[in-house]
VEXTI-703235 format. One line per 8 residues: number of its first residue (from 1); their letters; for each residue x, y, z of C-alpha. Coordinates in steps of 0.5 Angstrom, whole numbers. Each point is the difference from the previous one (the first is absolute). Example, Ala and Ser with C-alpha at 12.3 -4.5 7.8 and 13.67 -1.06 7.14 Angstrom:
! residues 2
1> AS> 25:-9:16 ~ 2:7:-2
END
This chain:
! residues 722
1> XXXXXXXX> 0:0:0 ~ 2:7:-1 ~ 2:5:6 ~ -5:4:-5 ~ -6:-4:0 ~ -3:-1:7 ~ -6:-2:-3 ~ 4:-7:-2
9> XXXXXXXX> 2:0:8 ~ -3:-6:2 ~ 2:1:7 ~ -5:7:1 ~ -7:-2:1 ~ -5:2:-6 ~ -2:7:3 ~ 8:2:-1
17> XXXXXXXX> 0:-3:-7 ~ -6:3:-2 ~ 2:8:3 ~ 7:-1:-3 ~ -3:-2:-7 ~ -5:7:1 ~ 6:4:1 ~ 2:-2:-7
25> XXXXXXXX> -7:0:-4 ~ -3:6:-4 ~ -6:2:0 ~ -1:-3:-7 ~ 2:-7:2 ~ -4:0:7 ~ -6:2:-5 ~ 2:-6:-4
33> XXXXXXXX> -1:-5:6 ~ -7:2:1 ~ -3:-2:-5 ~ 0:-5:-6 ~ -4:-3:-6 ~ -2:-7:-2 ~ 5:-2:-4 ~ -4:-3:-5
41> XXXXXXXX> -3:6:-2 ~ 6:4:-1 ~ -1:5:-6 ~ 7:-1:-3 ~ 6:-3:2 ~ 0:-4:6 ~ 5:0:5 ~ 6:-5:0
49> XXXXXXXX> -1:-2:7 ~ -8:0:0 ~ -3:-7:0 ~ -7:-1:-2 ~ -4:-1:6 ~ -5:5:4 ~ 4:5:1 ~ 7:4:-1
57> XXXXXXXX> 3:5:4 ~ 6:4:-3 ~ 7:-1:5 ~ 5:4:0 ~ 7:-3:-3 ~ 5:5:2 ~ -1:-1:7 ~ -2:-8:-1
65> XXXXXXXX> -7:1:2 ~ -4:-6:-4 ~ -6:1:-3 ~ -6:-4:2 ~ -3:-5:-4 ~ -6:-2:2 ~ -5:-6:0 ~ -7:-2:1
73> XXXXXXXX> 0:-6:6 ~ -6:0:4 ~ 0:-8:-1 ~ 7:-1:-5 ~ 5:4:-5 ~ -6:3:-6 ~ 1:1:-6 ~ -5:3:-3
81> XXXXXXXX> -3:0:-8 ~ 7:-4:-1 ~ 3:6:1 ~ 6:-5:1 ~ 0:-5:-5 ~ 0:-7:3 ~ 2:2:7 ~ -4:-4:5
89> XXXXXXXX> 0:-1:7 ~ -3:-4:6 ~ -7:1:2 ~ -1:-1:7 ~ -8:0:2 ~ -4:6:1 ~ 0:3:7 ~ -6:-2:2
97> XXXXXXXX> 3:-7:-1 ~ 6:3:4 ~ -4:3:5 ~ -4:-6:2 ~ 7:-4:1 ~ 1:5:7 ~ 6:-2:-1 ~ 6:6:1
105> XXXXXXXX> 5:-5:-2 ~ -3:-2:-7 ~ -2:8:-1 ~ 8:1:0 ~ 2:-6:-4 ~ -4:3:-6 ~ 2:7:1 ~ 7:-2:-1
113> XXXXXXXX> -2:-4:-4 ~ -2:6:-4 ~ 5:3:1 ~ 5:-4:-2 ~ -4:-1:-7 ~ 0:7:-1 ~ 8:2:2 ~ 1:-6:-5
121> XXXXXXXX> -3:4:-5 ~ 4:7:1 ~ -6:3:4 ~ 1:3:6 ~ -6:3:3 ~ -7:-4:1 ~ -7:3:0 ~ -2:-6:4
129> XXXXXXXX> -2:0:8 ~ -8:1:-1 ~ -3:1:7 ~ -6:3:-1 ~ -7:-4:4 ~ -5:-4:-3 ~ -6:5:2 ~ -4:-2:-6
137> XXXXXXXX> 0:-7:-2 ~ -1:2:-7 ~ 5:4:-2 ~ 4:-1:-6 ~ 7:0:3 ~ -1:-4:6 ~ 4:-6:-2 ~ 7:5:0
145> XXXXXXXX> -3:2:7 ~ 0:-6:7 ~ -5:1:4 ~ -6:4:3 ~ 4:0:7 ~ 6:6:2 ~ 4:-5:4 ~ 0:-7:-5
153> XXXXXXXX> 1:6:-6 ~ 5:3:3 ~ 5:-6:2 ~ 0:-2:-7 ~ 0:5:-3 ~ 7:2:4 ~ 3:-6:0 ~ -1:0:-8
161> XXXXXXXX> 4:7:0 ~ 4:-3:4 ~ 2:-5:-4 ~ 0:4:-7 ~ 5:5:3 ~ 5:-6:2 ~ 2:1:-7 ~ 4:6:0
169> XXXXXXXX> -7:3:-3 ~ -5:5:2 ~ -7:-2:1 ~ -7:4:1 ~ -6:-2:5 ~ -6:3:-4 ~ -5:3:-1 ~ 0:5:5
177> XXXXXXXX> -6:1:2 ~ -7:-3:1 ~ 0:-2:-7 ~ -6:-5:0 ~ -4:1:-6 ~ 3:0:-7 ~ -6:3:-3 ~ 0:8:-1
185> XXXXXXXX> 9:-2:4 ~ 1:7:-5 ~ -5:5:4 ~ -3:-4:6 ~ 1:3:7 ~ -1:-5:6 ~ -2:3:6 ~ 2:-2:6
193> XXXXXXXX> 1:3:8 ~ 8:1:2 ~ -1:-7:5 ~ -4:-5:-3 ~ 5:1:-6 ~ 6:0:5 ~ -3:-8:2 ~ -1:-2:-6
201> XXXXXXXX> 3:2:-6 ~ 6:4:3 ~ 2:-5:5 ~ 1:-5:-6 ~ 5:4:-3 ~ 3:3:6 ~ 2:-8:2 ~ 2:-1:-7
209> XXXXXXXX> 4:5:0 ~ 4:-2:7 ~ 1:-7:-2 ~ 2:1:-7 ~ 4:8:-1 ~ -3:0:-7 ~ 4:5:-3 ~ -5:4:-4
217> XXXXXXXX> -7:1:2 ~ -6:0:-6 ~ -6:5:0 ~ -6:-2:-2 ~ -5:3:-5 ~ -6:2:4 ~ -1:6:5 ~ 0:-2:7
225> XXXXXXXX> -4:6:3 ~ -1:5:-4 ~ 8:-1:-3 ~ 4:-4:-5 ~ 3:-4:3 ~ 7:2:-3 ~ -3:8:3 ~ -2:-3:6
233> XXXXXXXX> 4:3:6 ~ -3:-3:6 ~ 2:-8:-4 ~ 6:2:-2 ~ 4:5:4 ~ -4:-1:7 ~ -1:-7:0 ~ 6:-4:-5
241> XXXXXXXX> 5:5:2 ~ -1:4:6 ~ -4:-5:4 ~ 4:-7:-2 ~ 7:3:-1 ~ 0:-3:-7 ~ 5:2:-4 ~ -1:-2:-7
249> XXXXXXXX> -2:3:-6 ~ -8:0:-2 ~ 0:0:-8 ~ -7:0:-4 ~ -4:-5:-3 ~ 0:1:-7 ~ -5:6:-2 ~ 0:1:7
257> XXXXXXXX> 4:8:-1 ~ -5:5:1 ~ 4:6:2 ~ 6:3:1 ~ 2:4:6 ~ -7:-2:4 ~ 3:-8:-1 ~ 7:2:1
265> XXXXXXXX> -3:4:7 ~ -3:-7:2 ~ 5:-4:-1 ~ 0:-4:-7 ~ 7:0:-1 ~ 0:-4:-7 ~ -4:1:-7 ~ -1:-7:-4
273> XXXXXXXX> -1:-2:-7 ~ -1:7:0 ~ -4:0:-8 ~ -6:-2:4 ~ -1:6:4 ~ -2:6:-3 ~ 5:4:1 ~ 8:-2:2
281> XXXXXXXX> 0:3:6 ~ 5:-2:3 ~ 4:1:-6 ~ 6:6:-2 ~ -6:5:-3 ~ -5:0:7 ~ 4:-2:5 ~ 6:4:-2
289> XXXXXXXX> -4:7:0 ~ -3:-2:7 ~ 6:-1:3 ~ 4:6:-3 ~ -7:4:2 ~ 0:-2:7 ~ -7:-6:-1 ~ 4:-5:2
297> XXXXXXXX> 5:2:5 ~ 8:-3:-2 ~ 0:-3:6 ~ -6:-4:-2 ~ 3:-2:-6 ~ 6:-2:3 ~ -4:-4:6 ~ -3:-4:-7
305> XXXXXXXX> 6:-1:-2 ~ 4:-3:5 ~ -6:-5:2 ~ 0:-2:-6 ~ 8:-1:-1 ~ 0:-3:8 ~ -5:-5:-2 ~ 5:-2:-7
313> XXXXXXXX> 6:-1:5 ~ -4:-3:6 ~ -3:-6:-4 ~ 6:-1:-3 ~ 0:4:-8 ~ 7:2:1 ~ 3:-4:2 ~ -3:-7:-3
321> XXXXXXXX> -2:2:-6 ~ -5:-5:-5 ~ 4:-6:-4 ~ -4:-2:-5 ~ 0:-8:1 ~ -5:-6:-2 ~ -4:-1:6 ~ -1:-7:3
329> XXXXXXXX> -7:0:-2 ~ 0:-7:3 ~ 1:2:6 ~ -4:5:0 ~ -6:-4:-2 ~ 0:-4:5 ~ -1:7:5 ~ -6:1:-3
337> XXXXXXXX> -2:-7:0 ~ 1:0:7 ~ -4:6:2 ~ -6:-2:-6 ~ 0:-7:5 ~ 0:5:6 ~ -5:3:-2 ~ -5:-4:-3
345> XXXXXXXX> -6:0:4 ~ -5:-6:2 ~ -7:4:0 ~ -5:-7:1 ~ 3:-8:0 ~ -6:-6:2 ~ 6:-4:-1 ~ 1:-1:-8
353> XXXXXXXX> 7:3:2 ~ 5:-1:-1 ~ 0:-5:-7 ~ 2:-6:2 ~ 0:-8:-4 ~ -7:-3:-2 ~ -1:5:-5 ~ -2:-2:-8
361> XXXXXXXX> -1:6:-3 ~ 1:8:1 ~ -4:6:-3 ~ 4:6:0 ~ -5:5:-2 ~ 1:8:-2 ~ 5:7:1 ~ 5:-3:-5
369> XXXXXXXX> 3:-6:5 ~ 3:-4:-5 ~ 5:6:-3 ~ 1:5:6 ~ -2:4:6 ~ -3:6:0 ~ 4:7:3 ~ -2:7:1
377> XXXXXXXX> 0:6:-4 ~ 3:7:-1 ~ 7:3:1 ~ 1:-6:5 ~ 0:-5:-6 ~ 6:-5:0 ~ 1:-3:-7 ~ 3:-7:1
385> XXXXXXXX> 6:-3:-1 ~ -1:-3:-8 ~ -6:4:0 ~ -8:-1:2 ~ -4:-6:-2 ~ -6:4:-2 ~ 1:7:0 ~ -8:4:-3
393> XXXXXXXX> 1:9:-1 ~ -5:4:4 ~ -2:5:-5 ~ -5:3:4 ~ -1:4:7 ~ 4:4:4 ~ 6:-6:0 ~ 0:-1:-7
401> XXXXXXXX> 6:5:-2 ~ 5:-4:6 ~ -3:-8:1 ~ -1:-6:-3 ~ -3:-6:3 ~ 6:-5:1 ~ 0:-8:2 ~ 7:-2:2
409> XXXXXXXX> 2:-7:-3 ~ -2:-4:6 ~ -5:-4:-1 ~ -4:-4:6 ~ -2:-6:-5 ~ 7:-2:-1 ~ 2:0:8 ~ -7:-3:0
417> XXXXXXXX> 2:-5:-5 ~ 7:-1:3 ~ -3:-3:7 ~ -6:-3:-3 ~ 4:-7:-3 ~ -4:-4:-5 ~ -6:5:1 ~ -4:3:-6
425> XXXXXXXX> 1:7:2 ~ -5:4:-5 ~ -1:6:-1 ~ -6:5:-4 ~ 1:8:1 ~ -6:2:3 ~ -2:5:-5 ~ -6:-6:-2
433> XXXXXXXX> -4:-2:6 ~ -3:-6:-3 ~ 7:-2:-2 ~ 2:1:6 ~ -6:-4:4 ~ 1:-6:-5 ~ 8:0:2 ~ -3:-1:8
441> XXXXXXXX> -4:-5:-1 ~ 4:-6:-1 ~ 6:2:4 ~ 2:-1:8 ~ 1:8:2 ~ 0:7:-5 ~ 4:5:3 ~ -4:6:-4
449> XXXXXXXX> 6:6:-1 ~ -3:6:0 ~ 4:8:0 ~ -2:7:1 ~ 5:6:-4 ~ 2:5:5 ~ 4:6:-3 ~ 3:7:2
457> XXXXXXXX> -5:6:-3 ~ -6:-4:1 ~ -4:-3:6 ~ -5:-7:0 ~ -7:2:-1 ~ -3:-6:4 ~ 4:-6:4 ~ -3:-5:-5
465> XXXXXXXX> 4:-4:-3 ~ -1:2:-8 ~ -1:-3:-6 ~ -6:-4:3 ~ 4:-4:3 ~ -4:-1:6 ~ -5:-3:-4 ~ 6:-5:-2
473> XXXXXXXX> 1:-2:7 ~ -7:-2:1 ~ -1:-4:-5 ~ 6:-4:1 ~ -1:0:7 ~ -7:-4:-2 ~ 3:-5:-3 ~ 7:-1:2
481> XXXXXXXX> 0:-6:6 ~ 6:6:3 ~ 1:7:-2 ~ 6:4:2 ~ 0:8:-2 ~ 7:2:-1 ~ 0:9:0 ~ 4:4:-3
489> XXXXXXXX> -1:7:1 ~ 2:6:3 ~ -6:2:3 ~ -5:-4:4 ~ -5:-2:-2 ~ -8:-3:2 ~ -2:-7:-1 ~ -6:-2:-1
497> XXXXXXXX> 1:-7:-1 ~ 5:-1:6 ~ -5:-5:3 ~ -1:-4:-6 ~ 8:-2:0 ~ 4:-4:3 ~ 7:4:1 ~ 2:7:-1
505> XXXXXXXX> 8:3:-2 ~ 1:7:-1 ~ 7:0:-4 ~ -1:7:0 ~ 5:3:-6 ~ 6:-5:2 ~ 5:2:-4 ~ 6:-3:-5
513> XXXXXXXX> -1:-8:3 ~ -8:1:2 ~ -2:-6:-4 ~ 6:-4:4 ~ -2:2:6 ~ -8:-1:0 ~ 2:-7:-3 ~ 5:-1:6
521> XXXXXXXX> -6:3:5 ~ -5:-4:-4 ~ 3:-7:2 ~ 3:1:7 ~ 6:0:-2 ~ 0:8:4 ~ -6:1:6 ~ -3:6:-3
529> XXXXXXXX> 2:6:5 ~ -3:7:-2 ~ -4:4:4 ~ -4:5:-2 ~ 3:7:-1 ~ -8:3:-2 ~ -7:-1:2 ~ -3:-4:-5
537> XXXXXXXX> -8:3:0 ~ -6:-3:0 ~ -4:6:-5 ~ 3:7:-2 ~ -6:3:5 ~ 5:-2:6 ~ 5:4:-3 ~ 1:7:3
545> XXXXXXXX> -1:3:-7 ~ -5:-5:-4 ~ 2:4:-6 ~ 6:2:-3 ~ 1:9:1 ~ 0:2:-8 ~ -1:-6:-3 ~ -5:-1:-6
553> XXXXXXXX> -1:-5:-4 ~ -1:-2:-8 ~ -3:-7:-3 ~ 7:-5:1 ~ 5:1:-6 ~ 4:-7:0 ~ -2:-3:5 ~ 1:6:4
561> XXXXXXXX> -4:4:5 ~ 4:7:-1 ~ -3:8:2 ~ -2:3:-5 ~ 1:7:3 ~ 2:4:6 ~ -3:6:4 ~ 1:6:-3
569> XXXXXXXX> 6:3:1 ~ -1:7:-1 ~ -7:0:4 ~ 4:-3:6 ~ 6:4:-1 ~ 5:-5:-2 ~ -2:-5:5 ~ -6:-3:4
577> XXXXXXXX> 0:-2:8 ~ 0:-7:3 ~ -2:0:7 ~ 3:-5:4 ~ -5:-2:7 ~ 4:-6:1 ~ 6:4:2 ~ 4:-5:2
585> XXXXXXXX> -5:-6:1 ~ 3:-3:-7 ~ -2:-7:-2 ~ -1:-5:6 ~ 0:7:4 ~ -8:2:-4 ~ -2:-7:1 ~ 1:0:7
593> XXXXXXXX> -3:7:1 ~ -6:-2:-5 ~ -1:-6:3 ~ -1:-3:-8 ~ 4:-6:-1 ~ 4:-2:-6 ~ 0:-6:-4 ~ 7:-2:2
601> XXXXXXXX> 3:5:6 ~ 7:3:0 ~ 6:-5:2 ~ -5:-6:-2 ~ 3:-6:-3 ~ 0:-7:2 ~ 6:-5:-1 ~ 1:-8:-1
609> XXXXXXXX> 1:-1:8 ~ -3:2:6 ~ 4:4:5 ~ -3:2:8 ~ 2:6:4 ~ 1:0:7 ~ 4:3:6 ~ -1:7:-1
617> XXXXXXXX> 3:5:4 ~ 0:7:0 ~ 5:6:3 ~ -2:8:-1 ~ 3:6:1 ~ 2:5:-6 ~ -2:-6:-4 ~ -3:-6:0
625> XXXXXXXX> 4:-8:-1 ~ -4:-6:-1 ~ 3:-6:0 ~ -4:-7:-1 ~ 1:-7:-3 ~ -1:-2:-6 ~ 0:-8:-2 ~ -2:-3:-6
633> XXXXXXXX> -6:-5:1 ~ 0:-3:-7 ~ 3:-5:-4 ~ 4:4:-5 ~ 6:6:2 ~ -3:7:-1 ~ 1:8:1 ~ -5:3:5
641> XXXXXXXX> -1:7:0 ~ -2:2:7 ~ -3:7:0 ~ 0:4:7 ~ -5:6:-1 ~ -2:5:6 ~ -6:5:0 ~ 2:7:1
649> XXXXXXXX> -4:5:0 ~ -6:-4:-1 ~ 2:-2:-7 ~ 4:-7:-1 ~ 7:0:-3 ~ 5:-4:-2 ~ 7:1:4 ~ 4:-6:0
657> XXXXXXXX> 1:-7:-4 ~ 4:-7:0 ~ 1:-3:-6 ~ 2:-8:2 ~ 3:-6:-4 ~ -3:-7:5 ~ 2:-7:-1 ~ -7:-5:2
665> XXXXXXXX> 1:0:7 ~ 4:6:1 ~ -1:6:5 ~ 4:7:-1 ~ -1:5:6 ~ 0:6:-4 ~ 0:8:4 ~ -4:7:-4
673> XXXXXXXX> 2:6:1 ~ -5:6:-2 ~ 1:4:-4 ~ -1:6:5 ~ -2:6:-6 ~ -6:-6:0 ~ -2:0:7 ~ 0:8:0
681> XXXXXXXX> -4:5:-3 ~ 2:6:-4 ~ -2:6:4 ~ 2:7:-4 ~ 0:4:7 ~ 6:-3:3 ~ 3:-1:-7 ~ 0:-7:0
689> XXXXXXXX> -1:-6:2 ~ -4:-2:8 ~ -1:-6:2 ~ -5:0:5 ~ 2:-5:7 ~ -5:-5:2 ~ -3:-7:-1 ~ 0:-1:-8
697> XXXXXXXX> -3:-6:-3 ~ 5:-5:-4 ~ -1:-6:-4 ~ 3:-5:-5 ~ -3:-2:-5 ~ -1:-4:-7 ~ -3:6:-3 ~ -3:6:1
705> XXXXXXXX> -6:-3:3 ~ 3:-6:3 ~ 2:1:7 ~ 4:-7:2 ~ 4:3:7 ~ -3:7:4 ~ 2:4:5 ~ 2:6:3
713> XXXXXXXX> 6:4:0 ~ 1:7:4 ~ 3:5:-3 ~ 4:6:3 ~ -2:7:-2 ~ 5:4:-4 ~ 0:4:-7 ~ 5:-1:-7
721> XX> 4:5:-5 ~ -5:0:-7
END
């Protein structure tokens, strides 16, 4: 290292690096780090150093500050419309199939995972990290997203970033706020007060970002309160940088840029893919002048720049610079089947499974199981390694312009085969029901695939499946000796024929080995383990909205329901308001304050053995530990998910879990400590956090209507930092 360059000083920490760096930069070149194009819509020459990905940030390299290359990754390496020709990746499942692991370590294997991939092929920065929570069921983004609840959300969605960044990379956590409806995502403002956002919403992400560090954070489209939230003061200086002490930078969603000063002044740090803004704000023409005119005051600038050079040189971009190599998609493969079988779901079992000997024939029926598995759509779209088995253009509504709906060549038929020797597997698409019945008549068990496409940019219009495929699963149920219904969707959905069939899987979107791992789950050769991360409904009319604000519907255009106008955006002035009455009471929260029940409650999912609990223990105080048995009572080894919940406040909420691996007879004594912002409420007087001392009720539970222990625990009065 040169004497001259102590930005290259390992010794320093990032802080020094970075202030020695501003030290040497120009007005000119700090305007560059804040703001970038999508590189493949760079009029004229592109940049040598510029990959084809999501987004290019210009570095500087006379003072070796590399540029940054970023990728869409929410669920693997994108690369959208082929802009790379034949540059495939690893999939891992969606993230409600993550979410339903309840499993950190699983979480951070994928994010590395993904991060591996991405450094492999040169990027350095990922646009993963997705924390938002489920508070509609229908909306189109749910599968990037992980749970309806802040401490499970949270957990995850830190221990994936942790894991991304492990590779020398700077990974995002978005989108950052309240971002729970695609439909109107470009003038909704979500309303909400300061506390019921801080237990919910916020808490997810202020936990995402103790465990994971992100280096940048990603704001949403919509407002939050009245304000955009890449001009939302109270979200982004107040709470991310003030309240949290966090210290990266906050870049925006692309197209998210609406000003220059007043998103300067309320702390968005970095303009993205600038093309899709109307202006570039942030760019030499605007943001020079507002500087050099006192808008945007120097030190603001260079607080911009400094965060985000100190996150480049934190996470490692210096120092550790990308090698493109060939990534071991083997290896790789076998992540995102380990947490596709983790995650797989067993909604409803009489017994038919797991498949054993005595079977002649088996139908396998619908969502295109002889070639492939299903994944979701958007800028989170992963093209597979060697390319899709069935990839069909979306030509019409809001995705149209940016998805495609993908199969990955995984298909469960050939697991199914490889398991079934010397049975006649046959198959019928489904889209022919009469076809369909006929091929269950004379067979021993019809496993029905059925599938749902979830995409950025559009929500769900219904939790039915589509196509008519409920009606397939009838009729098929009537005849078969044995149904089995395998879902792969992003989404949950209603089951009109649930009482009709004798087994339930919902797969979710499982990712580049999907077919692999529901074959393994089928037939025993892995206990199914996923607990759900959302509330299954039983009818839209038990959802907090039974309608989606601004959606408006036309007749289906390929096979499709989509919106076919949004509210008036002059009448409302750029925006229309989403009230949100639940507050913080988010999935199993409203069901336990309205009293409905679901159709499958939160944490649900059964398995192939039998565990007891017993001996439970509780101490208070600042928090709360239980500790407790768990013994496997069955025949077969399994995983339990033993969730401890406590009611504050009135209101039932998650605050700890154990996820454990039992032999047949075994018993593990586990101890659950809460997380005490969950056992607290947030009080806007103190500012902060209040825990009331005195008698709270606690339990251990299989979900969250199913108390197995109860007790109770006295906590100690005391308040916490926001």
């Amino acid at each position: 290292m040169s004497p001259d360059k102590p930005w290259l000083d390992t010794n320093l920490d990032a802080d020094a690096r970075a202030r020695a760096l501003i030290e040497r930069l120009t007005l000119d070149e700090m305007i560059t780090l804040i703001h970038g194009p999508m590189p493949n819509l760079i009029q004229g020459e592109k940049p040598a150093d510029a990959l084809t990905g999501a987004g290019y940030i210009g570095g500087v390299p006379r003072l070796d500050i590399p540029a940054l290359n970023e990728t869409d990754a929410s669920l693997g390496v994108t690369n959208p419309r082929r802009v790379r020709p034949d540059d495939g990746a690893t999939g891992l499942p969606g993230g409600l199939a993550l979410g339903s692991t309840w499993d950190p370590h699983l979480a951070y294997e994928g994010g590395a995972m993904v991060g591996r991939e991405a450094w492999a092929k040169g990027f350095n920065v990922l646009l993963g990290g997705g924390c938002n929570l489920t508070r509609d069921p229908r909306c189109g983004r749910n599968f990037e997203y992980l749970s309806e609840d802040p401490l499970l959300s949270g957990v995850l969605a830190g221990q994936a970033v942790k894991g991304a960044q492990s590779n020398h990379i700077v990974c995002t956590v978005k989108h950052f706020a309240l971002n729970d409806q695609e439909t109107c995502r470009h003038v909704v403002d979500a309303r909400i007060d300061e506390a019921a956002l801080r237990e919910s919403d916020l808490l997810a992400f202020q936990i995402a970002i103790e465990i994971g560090d992100p280096g940048s954070v990603m704001c949403a489209y919509n407002r939050v309160n009245g304000e955009w939230c890449g001009e939302n003061d109270f979200l982004l200086n107040k709470v991310l940088k003030q309240d949290w002490d966090w210290r990266g930078w906050v870049m925006s969603d692309w197209g998210a840029v609406h000003s220059t000063a007043k998103a300067a002044l309320a702390g968005m740090d970095q303009e993205s893919g600038y093309q899709l803004d109307k202006q570039v704000y942030f760019g030499p023409e605007l943001m020079k002048t507002a500087v050099e005119q006192g808008e945007v005051p120097f030190e603001r600038l260079t607080d911009m720049v400094h965060r985000i050079l100190r996150s480049m040189i934190d996470k490692g971009l210096f120092d550790h610079p990308p090698e493109p190599t060939e990534p071991d998609y083997d290896a790789n493969g076998d992540i995102s089947q380990a947490a596709a079988e983790a995650g797989i779901v067993l909604l409803k079992n009489d017994g038919v499974l797991p498949l054993g000997e005595g079977l002649r024939k088996i139908a396998i029926i619908g969502a295109h199981a002889d070639v492939g598995v299903l994944s979701g759509g958007g800028s989170s779209q992963v093209i597979p390694v060697g390319g899709p088995a069935i990839e069909k253009r979306v030509s019409m509504g809001p995705s149209s312009a940016f998805s495609s709906i993908t199969y990955f060549p995984s298909s469960p038929m050939a697991a199914i085969r490889d398991r079934a020797q010397n049975v006649a597997v046959r198959f019928a698409s489904g889209e022919d029901k009469a076809e369909a019945v006929e091929l269950a008549r004379d067979c021993d068990v019809a496993i029905v695939f059925a599938d749902q496409w979830c995409t950025e940019a559009e929500d769900v219009p219904t939790l039915s499946l589509p196509n008519g495929q409920d009606e397939v699963i009838a009729a098929v149920a009537a005849i078969a000796p044995k149904t089995v219904v395998v879902l792969e969707t992003g989404i949950p959905v209603v089951m009109p024929w649930l009482d009709q069939v004798n087994a339930v899987l919902e797969a979710w979107y499982p990712g580049t080995r999907g077919g692999e791992a529901i074959g393994r789950i089928l037939f025993g050769e892995v206990s199914p383990s996923g607990r759900l991360p959302i509330s299954f409904p039983r009818s839209v009319d038990d959802l907090v909205r039974p309608e989606i604000p601004g959606m408006i519907f036309g007749p289906p255009v390929e096979g499709r329901t989509i919106p076919t106008s949004y509210p008036d955006v002059q009448q409302h002035k750029g925006r229309f308001s989403v009230e949100h009455p639940e507050g913080a009471d988010v999935g199993y929260r409203w069901y336990d304050r309205s009293g409905a029940k679901p159709l499958f409650p939160f944490g649900f999912g059964l398995t192939y053995t039998r565990f007891a609990h017993g001996g439970l223990e509780l101490v208070g105080g600042e928090t709360v530990t239980a500790s407790f048995d768990i013994t496997n009572t069955g025949e077969r080894a399994g995983i339990e998910t033993a969730q401890v919940y406590a009611r504050i406040a009135g209101r039932q909420r998650l605050v700890g879990w154990a996820r454990v691996a039992l032999e047949p007879g075994e018993t593990q004594r586990v101890s659950v400590t809460a997380e005490p912002r969950l056992l607290a409420s947030y009080d806007v007087n103190v500012p902060g956090w209040r825990i009331d001392g005195g008698p709270v009720a606690v339990w251990v539970g299989t979900d969250a209507e199913t108390a197995v222990l109860k007790g109770e625990a006295v906590l100690t009065a005391r308040t916490m930092k926001p």
